[in-house]
MINU-130338 format. One record per atom (N, C-alpha, C, O): atom name; residue in one letter; x, y, z negated; residue number from 1; chain. Coordinates in steps of 0.05 Angstrom, whole numbers, padded with zeros to 5 digits. Example, Ala and Ser with C-alpha at 12.3 -4.5 7.8 and 13.67 -1.06 7.14 Angstrom:
BEGIN
PT N A 00264 -00114 -00156 1 A
PT CA A 00246 -00090 -00156 1 A
PT C A 00264 -00066 -00156 1 A
PT O A 00285 -00066 -00169 1 A
PT N S 00257 -00045 -00142 2 A
PT CA S 00273 -00021 -00143 2 A
PT C S 00258 00001 -00157 2 A
PT O S 00268 00023 -00161 2 A
END
This chain:
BEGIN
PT N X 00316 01321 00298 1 A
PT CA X 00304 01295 00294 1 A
PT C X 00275 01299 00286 1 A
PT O X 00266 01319 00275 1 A
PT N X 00261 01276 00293 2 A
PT CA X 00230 01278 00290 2 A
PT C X 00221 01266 00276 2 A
PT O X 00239 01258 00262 2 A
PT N X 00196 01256 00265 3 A
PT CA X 00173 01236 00248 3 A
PT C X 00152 01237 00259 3 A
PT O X 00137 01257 00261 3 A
PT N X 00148 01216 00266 4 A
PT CA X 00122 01201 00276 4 A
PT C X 00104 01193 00250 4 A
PT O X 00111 01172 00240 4 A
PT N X 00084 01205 00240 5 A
PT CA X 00077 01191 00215 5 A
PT C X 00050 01181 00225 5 A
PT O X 00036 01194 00241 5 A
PT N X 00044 01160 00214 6 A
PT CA X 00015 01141 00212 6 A
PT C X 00002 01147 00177 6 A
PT O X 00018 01143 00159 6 A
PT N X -00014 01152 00173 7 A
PT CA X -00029 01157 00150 7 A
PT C X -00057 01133 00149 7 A
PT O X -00081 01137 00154 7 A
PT N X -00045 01111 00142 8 A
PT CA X -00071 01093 00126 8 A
PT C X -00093 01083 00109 8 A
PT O X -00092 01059 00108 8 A
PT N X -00109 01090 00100 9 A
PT CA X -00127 01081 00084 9 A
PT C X -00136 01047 00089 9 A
PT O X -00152 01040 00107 9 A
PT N X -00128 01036 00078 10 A
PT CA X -00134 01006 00082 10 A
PT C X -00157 00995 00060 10 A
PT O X -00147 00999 00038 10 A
PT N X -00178 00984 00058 11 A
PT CA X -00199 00976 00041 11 A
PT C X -00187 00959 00027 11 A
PT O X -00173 00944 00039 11 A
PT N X -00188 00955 -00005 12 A
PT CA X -00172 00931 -00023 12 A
PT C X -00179 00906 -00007 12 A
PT O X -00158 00896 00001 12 A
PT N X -00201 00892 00001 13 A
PT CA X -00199 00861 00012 13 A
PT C X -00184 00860 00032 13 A
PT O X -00178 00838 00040 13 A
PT N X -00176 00881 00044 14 A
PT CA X -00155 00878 00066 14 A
PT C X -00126 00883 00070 14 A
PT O X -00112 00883 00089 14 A
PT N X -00121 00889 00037 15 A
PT CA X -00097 00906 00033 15 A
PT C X -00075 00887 00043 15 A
PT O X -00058 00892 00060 15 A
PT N X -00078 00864 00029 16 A
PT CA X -00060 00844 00032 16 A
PT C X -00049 00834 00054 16 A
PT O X -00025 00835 00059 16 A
PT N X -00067 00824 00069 17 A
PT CA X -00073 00814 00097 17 A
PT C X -00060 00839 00116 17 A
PT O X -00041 00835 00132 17 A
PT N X -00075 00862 00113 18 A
PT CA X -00057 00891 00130 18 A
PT C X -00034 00893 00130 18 A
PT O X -00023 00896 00151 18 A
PT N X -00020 00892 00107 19 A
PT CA X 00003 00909 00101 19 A
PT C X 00031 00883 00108 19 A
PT O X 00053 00888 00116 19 A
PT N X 00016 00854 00100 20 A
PT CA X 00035 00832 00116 20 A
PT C X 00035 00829 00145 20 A
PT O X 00055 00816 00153 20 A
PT N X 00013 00839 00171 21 A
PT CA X 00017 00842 00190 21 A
PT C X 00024 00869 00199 21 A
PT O X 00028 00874 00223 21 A
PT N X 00024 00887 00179 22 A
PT CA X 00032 00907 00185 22 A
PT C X 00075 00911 00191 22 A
PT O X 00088 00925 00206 22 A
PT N X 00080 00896 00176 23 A
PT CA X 00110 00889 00159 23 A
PT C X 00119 00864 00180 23 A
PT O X 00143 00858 00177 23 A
PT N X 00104 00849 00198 24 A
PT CA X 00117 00829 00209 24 A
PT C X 00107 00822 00242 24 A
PT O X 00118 00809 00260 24 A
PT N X 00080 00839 00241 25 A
PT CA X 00075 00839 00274 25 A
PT C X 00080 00868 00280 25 A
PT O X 00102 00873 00289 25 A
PT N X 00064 00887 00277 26 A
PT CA X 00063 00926 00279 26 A
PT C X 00088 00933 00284 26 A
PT O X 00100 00934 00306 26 A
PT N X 00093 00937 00268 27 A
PT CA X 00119 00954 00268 27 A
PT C X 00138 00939 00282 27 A
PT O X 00149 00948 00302 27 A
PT N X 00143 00917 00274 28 A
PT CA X 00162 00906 00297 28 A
PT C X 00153 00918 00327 28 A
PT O X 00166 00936 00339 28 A
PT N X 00137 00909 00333 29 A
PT CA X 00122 00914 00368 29 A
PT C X 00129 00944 00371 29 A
PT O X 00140 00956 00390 29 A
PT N X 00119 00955 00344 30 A
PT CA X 00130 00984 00357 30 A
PT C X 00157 00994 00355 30 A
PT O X 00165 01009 00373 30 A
PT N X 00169 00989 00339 31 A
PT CA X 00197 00988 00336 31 A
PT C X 00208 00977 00373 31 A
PT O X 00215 00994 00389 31 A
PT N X 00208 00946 00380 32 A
PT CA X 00218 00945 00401 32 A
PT C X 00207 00959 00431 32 A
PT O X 00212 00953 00455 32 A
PT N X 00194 00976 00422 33 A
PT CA X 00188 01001 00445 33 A
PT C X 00207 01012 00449 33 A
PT O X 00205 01029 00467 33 A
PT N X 00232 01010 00437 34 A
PT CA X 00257 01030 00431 34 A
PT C X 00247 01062 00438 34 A
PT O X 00264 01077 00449 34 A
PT N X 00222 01072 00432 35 A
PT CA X 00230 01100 00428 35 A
PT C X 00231 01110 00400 35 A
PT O X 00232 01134 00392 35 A
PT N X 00232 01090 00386 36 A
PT CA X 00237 01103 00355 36 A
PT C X 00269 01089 00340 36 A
PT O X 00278 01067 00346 36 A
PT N X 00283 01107 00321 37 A
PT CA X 00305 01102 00315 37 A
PT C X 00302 01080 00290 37 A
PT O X 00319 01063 00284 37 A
PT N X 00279 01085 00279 38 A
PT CA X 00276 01078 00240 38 A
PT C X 00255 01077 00240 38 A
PT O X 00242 01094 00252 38 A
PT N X 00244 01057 00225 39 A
PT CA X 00219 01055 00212 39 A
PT C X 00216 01055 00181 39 A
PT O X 00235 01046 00170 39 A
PT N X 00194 01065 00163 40 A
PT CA X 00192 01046 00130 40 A
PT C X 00164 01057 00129 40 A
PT O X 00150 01071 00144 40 A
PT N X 00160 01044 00106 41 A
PT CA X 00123 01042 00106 41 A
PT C X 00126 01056 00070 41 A
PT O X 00138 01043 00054 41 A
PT N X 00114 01082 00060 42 A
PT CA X 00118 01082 00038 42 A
PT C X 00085 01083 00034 42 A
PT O X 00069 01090 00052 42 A
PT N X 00076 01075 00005 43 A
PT CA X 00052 01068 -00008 43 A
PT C X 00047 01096 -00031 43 A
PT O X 00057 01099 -00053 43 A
PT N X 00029 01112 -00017 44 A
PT CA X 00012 01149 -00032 44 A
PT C X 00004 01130 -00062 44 A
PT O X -00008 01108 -00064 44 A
PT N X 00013 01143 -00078 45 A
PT CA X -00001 01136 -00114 45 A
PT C X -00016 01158 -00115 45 A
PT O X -00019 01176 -00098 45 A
PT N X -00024 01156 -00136 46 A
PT CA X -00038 01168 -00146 46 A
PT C X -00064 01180 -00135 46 A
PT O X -00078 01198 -00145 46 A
PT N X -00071 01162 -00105 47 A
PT CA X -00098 01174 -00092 47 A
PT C X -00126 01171 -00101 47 A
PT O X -00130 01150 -00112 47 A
PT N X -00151 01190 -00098 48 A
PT CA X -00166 01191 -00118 48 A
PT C X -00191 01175 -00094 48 A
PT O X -00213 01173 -00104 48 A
PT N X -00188 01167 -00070 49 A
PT CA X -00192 01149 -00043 49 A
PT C X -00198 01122 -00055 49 A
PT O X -00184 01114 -00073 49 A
PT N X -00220 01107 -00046 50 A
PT CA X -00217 01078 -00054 50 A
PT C X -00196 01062 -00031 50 A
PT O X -00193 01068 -00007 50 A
PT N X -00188 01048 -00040 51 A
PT CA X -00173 01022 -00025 51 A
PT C X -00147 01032 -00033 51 A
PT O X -00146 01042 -00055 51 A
PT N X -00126 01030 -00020 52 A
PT CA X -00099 01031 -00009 52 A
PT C X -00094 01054 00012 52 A
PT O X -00107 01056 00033 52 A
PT N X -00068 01077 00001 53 A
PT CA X -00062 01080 00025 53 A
PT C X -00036 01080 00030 53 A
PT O X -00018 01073 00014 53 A
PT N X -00033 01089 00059 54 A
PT CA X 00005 01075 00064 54 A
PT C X 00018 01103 00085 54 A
PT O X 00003 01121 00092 54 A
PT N X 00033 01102 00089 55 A
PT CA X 00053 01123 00100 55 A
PT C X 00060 01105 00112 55 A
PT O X 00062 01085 00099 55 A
PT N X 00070 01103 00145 56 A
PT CA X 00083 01082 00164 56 A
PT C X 00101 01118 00173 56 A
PT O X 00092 01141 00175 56 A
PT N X 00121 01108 00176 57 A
PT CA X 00139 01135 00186 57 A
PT C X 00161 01113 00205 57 A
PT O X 00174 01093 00201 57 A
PT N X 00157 01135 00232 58 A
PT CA X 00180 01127 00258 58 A
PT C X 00195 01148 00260 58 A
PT O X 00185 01166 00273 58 A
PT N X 00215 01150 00250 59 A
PT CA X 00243 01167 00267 59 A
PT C X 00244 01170 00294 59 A
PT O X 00252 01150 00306 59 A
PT N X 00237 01195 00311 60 A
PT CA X 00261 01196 00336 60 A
PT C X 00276 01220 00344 60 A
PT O X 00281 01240 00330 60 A
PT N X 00281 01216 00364 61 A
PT CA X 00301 01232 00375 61 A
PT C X 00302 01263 00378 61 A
PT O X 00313 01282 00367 61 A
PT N X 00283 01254 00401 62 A
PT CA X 00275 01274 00419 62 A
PT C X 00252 01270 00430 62 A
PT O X 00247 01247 00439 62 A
PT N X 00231 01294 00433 63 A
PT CA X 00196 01299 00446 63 A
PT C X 00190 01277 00469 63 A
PT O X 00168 01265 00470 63 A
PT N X 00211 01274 00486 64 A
PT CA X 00207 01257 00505 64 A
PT C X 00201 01233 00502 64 A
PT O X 00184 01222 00516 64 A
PT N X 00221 01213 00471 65 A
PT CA X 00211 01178 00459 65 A
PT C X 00183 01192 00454 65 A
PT O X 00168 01174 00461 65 A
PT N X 00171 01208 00447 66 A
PT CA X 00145 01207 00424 66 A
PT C X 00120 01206 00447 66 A
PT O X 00103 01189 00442 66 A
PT N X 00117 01219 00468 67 A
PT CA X 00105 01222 00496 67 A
PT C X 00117 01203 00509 67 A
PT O X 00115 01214 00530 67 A
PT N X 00129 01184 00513 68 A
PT CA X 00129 01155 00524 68 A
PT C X 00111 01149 00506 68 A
PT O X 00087 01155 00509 68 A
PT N X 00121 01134 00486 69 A
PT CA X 00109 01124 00470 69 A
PT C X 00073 01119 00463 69 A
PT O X 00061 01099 00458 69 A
PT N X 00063 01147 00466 70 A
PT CA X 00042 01155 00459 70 A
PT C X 00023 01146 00497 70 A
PT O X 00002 01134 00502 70 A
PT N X 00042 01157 00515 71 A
PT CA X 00028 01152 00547 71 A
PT C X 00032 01123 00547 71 A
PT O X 00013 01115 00560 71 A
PT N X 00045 01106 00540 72 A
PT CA X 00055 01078 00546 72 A
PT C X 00056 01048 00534 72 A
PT O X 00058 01026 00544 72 A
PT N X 00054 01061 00502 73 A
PT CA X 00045 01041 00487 73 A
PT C X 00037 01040 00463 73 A
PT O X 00038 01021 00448 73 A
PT N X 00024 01069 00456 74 A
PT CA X 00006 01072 00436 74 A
PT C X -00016 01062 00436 74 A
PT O X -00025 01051 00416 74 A
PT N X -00035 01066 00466 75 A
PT CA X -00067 01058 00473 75 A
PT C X -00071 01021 00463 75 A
PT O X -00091 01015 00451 75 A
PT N X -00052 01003 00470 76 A
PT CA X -00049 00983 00463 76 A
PT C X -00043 00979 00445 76 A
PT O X -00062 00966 00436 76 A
PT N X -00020 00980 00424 77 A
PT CA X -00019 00979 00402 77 A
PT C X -00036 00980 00382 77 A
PT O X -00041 00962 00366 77 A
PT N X -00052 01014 00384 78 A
PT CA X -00073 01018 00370 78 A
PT C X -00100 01000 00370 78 A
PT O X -00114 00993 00351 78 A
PT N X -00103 00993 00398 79 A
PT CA X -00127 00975 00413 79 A
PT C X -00124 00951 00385 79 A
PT O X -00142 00945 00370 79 A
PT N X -00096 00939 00384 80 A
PT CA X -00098 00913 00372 80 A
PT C X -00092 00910 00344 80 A
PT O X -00083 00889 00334 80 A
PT N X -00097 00939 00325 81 A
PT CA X -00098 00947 00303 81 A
PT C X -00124 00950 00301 81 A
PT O X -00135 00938 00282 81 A
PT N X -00139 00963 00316 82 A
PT CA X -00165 00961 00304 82 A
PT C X -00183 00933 00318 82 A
PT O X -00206 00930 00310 82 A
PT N X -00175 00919 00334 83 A
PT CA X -00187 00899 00326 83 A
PT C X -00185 00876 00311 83 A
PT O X -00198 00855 00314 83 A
PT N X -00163 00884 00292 84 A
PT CA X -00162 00859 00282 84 A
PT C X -00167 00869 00254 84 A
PT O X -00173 00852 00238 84 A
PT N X -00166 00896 00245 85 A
PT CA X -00177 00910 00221 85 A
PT C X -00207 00922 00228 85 A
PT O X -00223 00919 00209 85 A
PT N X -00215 00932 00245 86 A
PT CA X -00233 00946 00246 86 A
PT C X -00265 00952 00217 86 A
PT O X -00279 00936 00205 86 A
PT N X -00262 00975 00217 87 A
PT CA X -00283 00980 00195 87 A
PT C X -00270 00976 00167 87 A
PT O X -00283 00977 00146 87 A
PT N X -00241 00972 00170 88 A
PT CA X -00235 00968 00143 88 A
PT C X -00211 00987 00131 88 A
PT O X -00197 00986 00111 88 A
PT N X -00215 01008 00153 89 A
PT CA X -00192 01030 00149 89 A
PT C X -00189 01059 00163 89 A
PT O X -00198 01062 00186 89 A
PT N X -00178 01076 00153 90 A
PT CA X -00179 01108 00169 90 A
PT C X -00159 01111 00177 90 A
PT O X -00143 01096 00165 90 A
PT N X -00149 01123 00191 91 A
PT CA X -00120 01133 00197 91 A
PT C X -00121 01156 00219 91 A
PT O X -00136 01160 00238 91 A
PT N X -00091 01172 00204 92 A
PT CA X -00096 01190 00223 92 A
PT C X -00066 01198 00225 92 A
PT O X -00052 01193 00205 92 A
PT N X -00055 01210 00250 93 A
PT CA X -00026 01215 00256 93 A
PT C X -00017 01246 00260 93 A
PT O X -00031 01265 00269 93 A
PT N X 00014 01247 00250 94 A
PT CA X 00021 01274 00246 94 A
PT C X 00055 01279 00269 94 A
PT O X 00066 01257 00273 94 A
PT N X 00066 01294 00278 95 A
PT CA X 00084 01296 00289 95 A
PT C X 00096 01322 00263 95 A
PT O X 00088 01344 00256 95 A
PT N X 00119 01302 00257 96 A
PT CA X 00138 01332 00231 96 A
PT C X 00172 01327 00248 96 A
PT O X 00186 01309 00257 96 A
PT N X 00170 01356 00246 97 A
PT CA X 00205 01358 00251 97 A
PT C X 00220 01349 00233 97 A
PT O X 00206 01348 00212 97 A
PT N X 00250 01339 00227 98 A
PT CA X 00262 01336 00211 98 A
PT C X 00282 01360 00200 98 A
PT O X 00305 01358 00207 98 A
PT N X 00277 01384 00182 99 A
PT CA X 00297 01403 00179 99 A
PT C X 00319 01400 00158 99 A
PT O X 00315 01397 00134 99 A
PT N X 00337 01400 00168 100 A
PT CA X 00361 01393 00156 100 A
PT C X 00378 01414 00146 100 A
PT O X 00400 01408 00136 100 A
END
C-alpha cells in the first residue's frame, strides 16, 4: 500500500476559507477519481513557518491509481487550487510506501 501526501503551507487570512474548501470541494473531487482508497488531512504543530500547515494524505493501492491519477486528473485539480488560492500558499508532494 501507498501515500500520496500533499504538504501545505496556507497563509493565516486564508486558513479558514482553504481548509473548508479543502474538506468539502478537494478532496471530495479527488477522492471520486477512485484511484485513492482513504483520505485525512492532518494539521504539522509546532512549525516555526508563518501561516498554517496541513498534511492531505491519499491511500492507494497500487503505482498504477497514482500515474492515472497524476496523467488524468491531477493537472486540473491542481489548475483549480491555485486559482482560487493562488499566492497564498506552498505545497509540495511526496510518494511513501506503506511498511507494514
Amino acid at each position: 500500500m501507498f501515500l500520496y501526501n500533499v504538504t501545505v503551507n496556507i497563509a493565516d487570512e486564508a486558513q479558514i476559507e482553504w481548509l473548508k474548501w479543502m474538506k468539502e470541494v478537494h478532496i471530495r473531487h479527488v477522492m471520486k477519481t477512485g484511484c485513492f482508497i482513504d483520505s485525512q488531512v492532518l494539521k504539522l504543530l509546532y512549525v516555526e513557518d508563518q501561516g498554517h500547515t496541513y498534511s492531505i494524505q491519499y491511500k492507494f493501492l497500487e503505482m498504477v491509481d497514482i500515474e492515472k491519477y497524476q496523467k488524468d486528473f491531477a493537472p486540473k485539480l491542481q489548475e483549480e487550487h491555485k486559482k482560487k488560492f493562488d499566492g497564498k500558499y506552498a505545497a509540495f508532494r511526496t510518494l511513501l510506501q506503506i511498511v507494514e
